[in-house]
C-alpha positions as CSV (number, residue, x, y, z in Angstrom):
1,X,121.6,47.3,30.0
2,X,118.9,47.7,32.6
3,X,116.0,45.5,34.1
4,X,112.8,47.0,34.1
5,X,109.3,46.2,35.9
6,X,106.2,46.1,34.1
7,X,105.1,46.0,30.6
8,X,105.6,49.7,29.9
9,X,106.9,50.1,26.0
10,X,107.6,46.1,25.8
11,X,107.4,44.8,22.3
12,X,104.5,43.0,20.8
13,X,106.8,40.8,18.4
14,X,110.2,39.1,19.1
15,X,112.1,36.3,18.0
16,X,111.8,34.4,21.3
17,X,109.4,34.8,24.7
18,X,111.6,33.9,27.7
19,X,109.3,32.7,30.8
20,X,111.2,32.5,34.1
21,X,114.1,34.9,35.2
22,X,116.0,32.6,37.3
23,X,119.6,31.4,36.6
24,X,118.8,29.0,33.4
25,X,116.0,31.6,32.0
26,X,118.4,34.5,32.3
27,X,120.9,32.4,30.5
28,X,118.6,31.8,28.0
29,X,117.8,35.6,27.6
30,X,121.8,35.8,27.4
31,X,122.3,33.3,24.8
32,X,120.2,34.1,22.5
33,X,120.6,38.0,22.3
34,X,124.2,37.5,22.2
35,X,123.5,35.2,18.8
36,X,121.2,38.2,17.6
37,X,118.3,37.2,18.0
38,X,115.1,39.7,19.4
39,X,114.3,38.4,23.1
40,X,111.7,39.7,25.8
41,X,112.4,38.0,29.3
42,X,109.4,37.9,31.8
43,X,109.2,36.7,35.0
44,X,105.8,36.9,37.1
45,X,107.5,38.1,40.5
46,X,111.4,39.5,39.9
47,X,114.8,38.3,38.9
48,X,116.0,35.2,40.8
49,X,112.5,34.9,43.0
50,X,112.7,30.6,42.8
51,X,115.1,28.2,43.1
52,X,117.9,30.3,41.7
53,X,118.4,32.2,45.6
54,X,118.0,29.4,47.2
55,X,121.4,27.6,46.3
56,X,124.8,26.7,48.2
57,X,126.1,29.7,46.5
58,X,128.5,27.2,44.7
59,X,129.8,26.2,41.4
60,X,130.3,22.3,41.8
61,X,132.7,20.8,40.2
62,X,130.7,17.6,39.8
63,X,131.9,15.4,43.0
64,X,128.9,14.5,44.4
65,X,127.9,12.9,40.9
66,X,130.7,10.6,40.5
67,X,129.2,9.0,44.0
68,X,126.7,7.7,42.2
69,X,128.2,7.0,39.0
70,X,126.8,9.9,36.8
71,X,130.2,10.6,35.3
72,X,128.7,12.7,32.3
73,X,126.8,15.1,34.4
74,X,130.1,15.2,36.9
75,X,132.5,15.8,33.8
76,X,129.5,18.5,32.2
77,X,129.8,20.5,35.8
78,X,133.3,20.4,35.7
79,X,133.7,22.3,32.2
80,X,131.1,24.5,33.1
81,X,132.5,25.2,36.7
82,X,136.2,26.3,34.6
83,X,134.2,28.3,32.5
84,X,132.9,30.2,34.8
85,X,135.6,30.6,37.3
86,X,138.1,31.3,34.2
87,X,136.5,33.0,31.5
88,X,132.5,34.4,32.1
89,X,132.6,35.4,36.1
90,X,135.9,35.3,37.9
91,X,134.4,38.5,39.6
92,X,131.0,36.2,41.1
93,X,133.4,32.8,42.3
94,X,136.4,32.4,44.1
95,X,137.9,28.9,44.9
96,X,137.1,27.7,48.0
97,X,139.1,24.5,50.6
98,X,137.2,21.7,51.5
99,X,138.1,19.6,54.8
100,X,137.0,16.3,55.2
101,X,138.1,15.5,58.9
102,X,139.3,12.2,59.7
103,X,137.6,10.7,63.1
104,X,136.7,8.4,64.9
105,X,133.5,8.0,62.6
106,X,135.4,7.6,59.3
107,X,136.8,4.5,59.2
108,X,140.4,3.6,56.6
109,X,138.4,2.4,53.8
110,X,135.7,5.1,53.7
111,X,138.4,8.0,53.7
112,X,140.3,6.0,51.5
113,X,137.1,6.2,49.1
114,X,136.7,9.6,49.7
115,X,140.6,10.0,48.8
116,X,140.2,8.2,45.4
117,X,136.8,10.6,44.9
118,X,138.6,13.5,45.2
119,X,141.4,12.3,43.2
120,X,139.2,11.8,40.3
121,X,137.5,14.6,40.7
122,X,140.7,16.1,39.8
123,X,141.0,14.7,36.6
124,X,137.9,16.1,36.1
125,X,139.4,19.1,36.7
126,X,142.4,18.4,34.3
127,X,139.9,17.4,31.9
128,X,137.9,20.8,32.0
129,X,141.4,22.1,31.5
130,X,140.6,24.4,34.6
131,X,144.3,25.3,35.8
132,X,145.8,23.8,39.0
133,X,146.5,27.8,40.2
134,X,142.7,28.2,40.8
135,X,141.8,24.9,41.8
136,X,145.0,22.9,43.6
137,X,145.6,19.4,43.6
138,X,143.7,17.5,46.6
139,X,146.0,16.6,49.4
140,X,146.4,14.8,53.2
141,X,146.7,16.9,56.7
142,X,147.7,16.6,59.4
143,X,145.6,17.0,62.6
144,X,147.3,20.1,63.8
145,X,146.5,22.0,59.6
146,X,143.2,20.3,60.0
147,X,142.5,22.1,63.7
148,X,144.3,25.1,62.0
149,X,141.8,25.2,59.1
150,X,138.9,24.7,61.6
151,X,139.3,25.0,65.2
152,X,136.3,24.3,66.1
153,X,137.1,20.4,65.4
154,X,136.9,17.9,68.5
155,X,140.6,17.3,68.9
156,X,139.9,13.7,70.3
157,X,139.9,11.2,67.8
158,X,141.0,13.5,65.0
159,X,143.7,11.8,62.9
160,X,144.0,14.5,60.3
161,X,141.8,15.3,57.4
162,X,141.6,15.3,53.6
163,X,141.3,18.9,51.0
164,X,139.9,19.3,48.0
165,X,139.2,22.5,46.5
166,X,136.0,23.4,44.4
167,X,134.2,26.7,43.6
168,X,131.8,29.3,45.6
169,X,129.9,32.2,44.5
170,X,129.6,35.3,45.9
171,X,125.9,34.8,45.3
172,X,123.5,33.6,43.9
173,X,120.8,35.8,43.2
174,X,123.7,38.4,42.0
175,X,124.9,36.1,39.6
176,X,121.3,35.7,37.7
177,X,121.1,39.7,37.7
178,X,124.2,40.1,36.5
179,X,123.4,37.6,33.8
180,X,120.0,39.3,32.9
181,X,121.2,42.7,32.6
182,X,124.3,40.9,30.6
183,X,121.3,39.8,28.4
184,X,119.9,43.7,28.3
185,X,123.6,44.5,27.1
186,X,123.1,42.7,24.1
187,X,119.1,44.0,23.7
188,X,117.1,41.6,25.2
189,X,113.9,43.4,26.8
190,X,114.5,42.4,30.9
191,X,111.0,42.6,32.7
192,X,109.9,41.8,36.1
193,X,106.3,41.3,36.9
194,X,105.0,40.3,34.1
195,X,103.2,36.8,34.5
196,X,102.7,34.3,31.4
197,X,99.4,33.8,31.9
198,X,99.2,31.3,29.2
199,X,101.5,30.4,26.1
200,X,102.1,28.3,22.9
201,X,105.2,27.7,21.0
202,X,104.4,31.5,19.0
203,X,102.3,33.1,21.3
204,X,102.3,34.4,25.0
205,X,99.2,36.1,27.1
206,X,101.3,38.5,29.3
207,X,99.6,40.5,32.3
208,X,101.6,43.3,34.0
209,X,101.6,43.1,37.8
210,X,102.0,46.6,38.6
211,X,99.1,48.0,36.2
212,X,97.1,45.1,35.6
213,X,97.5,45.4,31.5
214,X,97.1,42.6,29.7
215,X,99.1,42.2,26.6
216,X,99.8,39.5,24.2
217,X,103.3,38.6,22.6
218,X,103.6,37.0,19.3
219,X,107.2,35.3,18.7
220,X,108.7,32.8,16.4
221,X,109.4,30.4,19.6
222,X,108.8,30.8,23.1
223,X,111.0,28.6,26.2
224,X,109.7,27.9,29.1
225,X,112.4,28.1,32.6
226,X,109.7,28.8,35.1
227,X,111.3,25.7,37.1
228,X,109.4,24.1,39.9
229,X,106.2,26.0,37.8
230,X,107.1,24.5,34.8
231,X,104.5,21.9,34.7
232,X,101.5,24.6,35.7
233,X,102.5,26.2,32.3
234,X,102.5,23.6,29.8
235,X,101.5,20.0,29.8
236,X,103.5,17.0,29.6
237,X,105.7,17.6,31.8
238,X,106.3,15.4,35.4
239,X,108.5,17.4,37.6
240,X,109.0,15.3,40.9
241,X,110.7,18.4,43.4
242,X,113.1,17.7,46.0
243,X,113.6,20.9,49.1
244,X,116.9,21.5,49.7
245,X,117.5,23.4,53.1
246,X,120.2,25.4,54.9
247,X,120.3,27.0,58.4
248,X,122.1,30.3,58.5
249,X,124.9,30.7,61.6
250,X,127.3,33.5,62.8
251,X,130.4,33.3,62.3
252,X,131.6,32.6,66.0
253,X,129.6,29.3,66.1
254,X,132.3,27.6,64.2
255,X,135.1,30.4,65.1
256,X,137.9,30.4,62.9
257,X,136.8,28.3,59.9
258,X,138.6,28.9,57.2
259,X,137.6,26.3,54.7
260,X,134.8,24.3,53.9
261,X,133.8,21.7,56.5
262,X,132.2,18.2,55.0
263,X,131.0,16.1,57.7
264,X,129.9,12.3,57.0
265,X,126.0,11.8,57.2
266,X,126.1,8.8,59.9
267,X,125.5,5.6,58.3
268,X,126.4,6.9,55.0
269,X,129.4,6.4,52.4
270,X,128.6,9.3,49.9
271,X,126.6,11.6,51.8
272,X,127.4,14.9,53.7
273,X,126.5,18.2,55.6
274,X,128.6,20.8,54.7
275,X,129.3,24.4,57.0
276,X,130.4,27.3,54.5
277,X,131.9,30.4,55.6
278,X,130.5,33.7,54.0
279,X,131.9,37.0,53.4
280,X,129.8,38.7,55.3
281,X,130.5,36.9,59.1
282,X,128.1,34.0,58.6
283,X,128.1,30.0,57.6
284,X,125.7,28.3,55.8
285,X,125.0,24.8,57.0
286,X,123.4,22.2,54.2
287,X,122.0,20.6,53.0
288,X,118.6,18.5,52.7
289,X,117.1,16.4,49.9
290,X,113.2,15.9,50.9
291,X,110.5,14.9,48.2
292,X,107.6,17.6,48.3
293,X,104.3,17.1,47.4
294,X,101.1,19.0,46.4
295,X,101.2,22.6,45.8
296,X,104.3,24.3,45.1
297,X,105.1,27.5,47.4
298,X,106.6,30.5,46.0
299,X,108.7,30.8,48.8
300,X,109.4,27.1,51.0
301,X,109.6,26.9,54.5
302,X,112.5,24.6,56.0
303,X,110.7,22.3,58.4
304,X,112.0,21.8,61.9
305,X,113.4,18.3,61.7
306,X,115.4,19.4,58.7
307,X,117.4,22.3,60.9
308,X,117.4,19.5,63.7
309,X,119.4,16.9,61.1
310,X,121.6,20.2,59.9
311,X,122.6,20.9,63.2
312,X,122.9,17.2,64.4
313,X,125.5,16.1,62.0
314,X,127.5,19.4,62.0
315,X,127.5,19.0,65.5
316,X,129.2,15.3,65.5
317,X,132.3,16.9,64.8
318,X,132.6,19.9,67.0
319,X,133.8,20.5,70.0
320,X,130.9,22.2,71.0
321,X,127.1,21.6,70.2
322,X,125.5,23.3,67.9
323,X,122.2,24.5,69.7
324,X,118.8,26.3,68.2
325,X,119.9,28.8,69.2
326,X,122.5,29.0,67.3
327,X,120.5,29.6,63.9
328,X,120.1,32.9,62.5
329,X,118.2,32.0,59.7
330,X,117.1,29.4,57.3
331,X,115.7,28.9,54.1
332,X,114.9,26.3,51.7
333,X,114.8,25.9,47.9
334,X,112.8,23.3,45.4
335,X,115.0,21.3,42.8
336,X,113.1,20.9,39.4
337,X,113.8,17.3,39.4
338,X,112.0,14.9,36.3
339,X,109.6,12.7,37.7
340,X,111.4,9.1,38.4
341,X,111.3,5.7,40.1
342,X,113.7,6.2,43.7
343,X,114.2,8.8,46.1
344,X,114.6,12.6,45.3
345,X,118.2,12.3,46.3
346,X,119.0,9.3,43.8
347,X,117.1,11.4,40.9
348,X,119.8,12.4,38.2
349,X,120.3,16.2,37.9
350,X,120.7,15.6,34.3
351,X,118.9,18.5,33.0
352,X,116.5,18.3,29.9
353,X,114.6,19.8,27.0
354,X,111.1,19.1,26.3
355,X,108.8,20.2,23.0
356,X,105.4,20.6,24.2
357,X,102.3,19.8,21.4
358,X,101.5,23.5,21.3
359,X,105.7,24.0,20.4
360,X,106.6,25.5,23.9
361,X,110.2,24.8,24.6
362,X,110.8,23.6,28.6
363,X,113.9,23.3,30.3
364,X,113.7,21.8,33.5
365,X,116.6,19.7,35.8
366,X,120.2,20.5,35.9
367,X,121.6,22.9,38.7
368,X,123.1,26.3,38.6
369,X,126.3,25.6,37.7
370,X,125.3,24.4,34.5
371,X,123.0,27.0,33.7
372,X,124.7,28.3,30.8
373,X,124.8,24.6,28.3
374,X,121.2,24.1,29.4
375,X,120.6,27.8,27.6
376,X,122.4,26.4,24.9
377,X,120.9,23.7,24.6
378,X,117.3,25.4,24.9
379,X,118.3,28.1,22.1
380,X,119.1,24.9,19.9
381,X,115.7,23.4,20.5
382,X,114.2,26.2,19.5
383,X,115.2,26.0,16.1
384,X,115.4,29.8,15.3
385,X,119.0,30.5,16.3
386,X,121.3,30.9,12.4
387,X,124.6,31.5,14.6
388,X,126.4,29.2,17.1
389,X,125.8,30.0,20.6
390,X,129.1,32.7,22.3
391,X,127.9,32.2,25.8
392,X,131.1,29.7,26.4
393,X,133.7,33.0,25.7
394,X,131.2,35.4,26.8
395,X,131.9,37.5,30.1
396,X,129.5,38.5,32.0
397,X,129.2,42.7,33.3
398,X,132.0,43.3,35.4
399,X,134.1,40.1,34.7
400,X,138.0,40.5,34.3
401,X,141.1,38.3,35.4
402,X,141.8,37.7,39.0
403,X,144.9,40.5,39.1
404,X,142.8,43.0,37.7
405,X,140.4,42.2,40.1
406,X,142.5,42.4,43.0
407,X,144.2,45.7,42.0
408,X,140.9,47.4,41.9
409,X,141.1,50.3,44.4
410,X,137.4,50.1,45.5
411,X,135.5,48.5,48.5
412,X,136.0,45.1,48.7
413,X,132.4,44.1,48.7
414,X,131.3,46.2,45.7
415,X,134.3,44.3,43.6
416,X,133.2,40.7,45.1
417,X,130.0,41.6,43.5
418,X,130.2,43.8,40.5
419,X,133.9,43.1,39.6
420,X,134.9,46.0,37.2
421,X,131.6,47.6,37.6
422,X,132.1,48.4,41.1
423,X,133.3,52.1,40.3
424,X,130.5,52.4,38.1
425,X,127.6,51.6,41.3
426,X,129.4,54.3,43.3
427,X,129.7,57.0,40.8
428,X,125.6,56.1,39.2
429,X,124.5,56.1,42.9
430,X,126.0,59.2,43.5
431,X,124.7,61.0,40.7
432,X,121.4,59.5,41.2
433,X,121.3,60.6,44.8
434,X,124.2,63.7,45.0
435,X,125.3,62.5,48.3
436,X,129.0,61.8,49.0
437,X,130.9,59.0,48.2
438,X,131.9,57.7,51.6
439,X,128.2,57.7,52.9
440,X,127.4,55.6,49.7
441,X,129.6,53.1,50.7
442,X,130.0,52.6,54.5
443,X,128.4,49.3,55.2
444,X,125.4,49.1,56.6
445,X,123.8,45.7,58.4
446,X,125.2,42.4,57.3
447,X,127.9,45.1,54.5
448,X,125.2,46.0,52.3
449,X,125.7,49.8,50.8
450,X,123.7,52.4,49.8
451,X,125.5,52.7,46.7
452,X,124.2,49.0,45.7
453,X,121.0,49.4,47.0
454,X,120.1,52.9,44.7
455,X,122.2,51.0,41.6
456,X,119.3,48.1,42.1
457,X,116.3,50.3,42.0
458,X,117.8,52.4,39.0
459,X,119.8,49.7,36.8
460,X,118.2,46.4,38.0
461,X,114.4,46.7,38.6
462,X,114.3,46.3,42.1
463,X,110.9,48.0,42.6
464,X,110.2,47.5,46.4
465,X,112.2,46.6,50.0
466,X,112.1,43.1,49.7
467,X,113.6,43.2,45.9
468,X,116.6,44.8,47.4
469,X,117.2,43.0,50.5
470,X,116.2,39.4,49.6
471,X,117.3,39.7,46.0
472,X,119.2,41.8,45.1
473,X,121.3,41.4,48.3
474,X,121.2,38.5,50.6
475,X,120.4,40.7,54.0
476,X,117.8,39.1,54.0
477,X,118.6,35.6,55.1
478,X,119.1,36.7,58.9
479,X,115.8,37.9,59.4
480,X,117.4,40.3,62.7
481,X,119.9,41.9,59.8
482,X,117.0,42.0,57.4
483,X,114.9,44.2,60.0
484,X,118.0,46.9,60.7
485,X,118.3,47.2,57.1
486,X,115.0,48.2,56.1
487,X,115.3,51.9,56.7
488,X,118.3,51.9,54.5
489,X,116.4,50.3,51.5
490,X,113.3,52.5,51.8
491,X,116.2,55.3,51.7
492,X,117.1,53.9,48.3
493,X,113.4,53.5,47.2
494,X,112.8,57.2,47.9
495,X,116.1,58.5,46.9
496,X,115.9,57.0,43.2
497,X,112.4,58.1,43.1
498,X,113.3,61.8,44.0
499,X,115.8,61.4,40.8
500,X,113.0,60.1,38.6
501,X,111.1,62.8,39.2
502,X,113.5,65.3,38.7
């Protein structure tokens, strides 16, 4: 059940080629070797390097579609949003409060809209047949609960507020390595760097990044989930991307926030910025919807005036200004939107499944929390797949009921992000490495562990410093964090290469 780097003892022959190792690629992966089937999994840089790190770290329950009157894709992220908060990853999501504060700038009849959104948003809910213990009903406050939940509110002109509850992850990027070495539990080959240099529907030109082999793949169908790339690969597709970006604060710019904070985008009925609290003693402040042209970056800058509107609009509800100086860190990811007529922020996140001439399967659209139907519904187009798709029932590594969860004796942080496996990253570390256990696990800048750090390089091809701190952790996201916790991942590095050598 481990990722591996390279090409090194890959398989000429398999039932399918995966191309891309983000969220919906891994899924893929995941789907199909749970249905049997023979699966290598490539991606040209490493495990969640595109749009999959990049997120809000949350699993949306579909509210922001019902806005604009996309009631399938809202009802579709609802399931998928119980499925995995219930069933695949209680370990990765927890459910998170949303406050919509009631001032001055809302007037009656927008927070009355807002109210009936979030009322139907609960039938959604009922619908998905997601229990009201996980997610509870939506519900009015008062000014003093709404100060209490964030006390950072301007008091004047603050009549209450509205809460609605919805899903977060723990992360991202943990989620899509989880899910890819979920995939390697079931025999799927896992490897990073490896780049597609070209494919058709039974054939893939691979070239390993770390020895420069070339090596070609024969399959019975190969799926394309390279994402915002997905166009470079094949033709026929028109992918019109949207950047989506978030500013990175500490904790005591918003002190005391306890839920999610949505705040009205002036001028706007059904647009928002919202501030969400992290574990880890920071709030991430989104989010953007910008059209980008020409080429596509493998890693996007946030521009200036989109940290300016972040900050702007938070602000408008604060009691005190948000400043520049404020932001830690930003970062900005490309949606994988189908080219249509309107603005990037009106395009449907409908996800779909294209059949190039050559037979290459694409998946493109959708969003993360409904990464596991658009597998499914990948698998299916390949036509190769005898068995139904398990992925619905399936848990992920380290999955298991909320109590169990919460009875588990070990660090809090290793069981937010490897659930049940968190006992098993302290005792591989520390055979790996032969150091004790409470130096494995004291936290180093922004929580990270050594223990997590070794269990990357040995179970989950992290092959370098910024694999472990911008992937396989988030550290990396505050630039000043990422800095102090360099030494500790080049630790790692040479610790799991001593053991490899042994």
């Amino acid at each position: 059940m481990r990722i591996r780097a390279g090409l090194v003892d890959a398989p000429d022959h398999v039932d399918l080629v995966v191309i891309g190792l983000g969220v919906t690629g891994a899924g893929v992966a995941l789907d199909a070797a749970s249905r049997g089937l023979s699966v290598l999994a490539v991606d040209a840089h490493d495990v969640a390097f595109g749009t999959s790190r990049w997120s809000s770290k949350l699993v949306h329950g579909g509210l922001r579609y019902l806005a604009s009157l996309q009631v399938g894709i809202a009802h579709e992220s609802a399931v998928e949003r119980g499925i995995l908060m219930e069933r695949t990853a209680p370990h990765l999501t927890h459910p998170l409060p949303w406050l919509l504060p009631l001032t001055d700038a809302v007037s009656v009849s927008h927070a009355a809209l807002a109210s009936a959104g979030f009322r139907t948003a609960d039938l959604l809910r009922l619908s998905a047949r997601t229990p009201r213990a996980t997610l509870p009903s939506p519900r009015r406050v008062s000014r003093t609960e709404a100060l209490a939940m964030a006390p950072a509110l301007r008091a004047h002109g603050l009549r209450g507020g509205l809460v609605y509850w919805d899903g977060q992850l723990e992360d991202d990027a943990r989620l899509v390595t989880c899910i890819a070495r979920t995939a390697a539990a079931y025999g799927a080959e896992v490897r990073t760097r490896a780049r597609a240099l070209d494919a058709t529907g039974t054939r893939v030109r691979l070239r390993d990044e770390l020895s420069g082999e070339l090596r070609t793949v024969t399959a019975r169908a190969v799926v394309n989930a390279t994402g915002v790339w997905a166009d470079a690969l094949v033709d026929g597709v028109r992918l019109r991307p949207s950047r989506g970006t978030h500013v990175v604060l500490r904790a005591d710019a918003m002190p005391g926030l306890t839920t999610a904070l949505t705040v009205p985008v002036p001028g706007t009925t059904n647009r928002y910025v919202f501030a969400l609290p992290q574990p880890e003693g920071v709030i991430y402040l989104g989010l953007t919807d910008e059209p980008v042209d020409g080429e596509i970056p493998d890693v996007p800058e946030p521009s200036e005036s989109e940290i300016g509107f972040l900050l702007d609009v938070a602000a408008s509800v604060l009691d005190r200004p948000l400043r520049r100086s404020d932001v830690v860190g930003a970062f900005a990811g490309l949606r994988p939107l189908l080219e249509a007529e309107g603005s990037t922020a009106d395009l449907s996140r409908k996800h779909a499944v294209l059949t190039s001439p050559s037979g290459v399967v694409t998946v493109v659209g959708g969003k993360l929390t409904t990464y596991r139907r658009m597998a499914q519904d990948a698998v299916d187009a390949t036509g190769i797949a005898t068995a139904p798709c398990r992925t619905r029932d399936l848990p992920l590594l380290g999955a298991a009921d909320r109590d169990t969860l919460a009875a588990l004796p070990d660090p809090a942080r290793l069981v937010r992000r490897f659930g049940t496996e968190a006992r098993t990253v302290i005792d591989e570390s520390r055979s790996t490495t032969g150091l004790p256990e409470a130096e494995l696990v004291a936290p180093g800048p922004g929580g990270i562990t050594l223990a997590e750090l070794v269990f990357g390089v040995t179970h989950e091809g992290a092959v370098d410093v910024d694999d472990l701190l911008d992937r396989r952790t988030r550290v990396g996201l505050v630039p000043a964090d990422r800095a102090a916790a360099v030494p500790l991942a080049e630790r790692a590095l040479d610790l799991a290469l001593i053991a490899q050598r042994a």
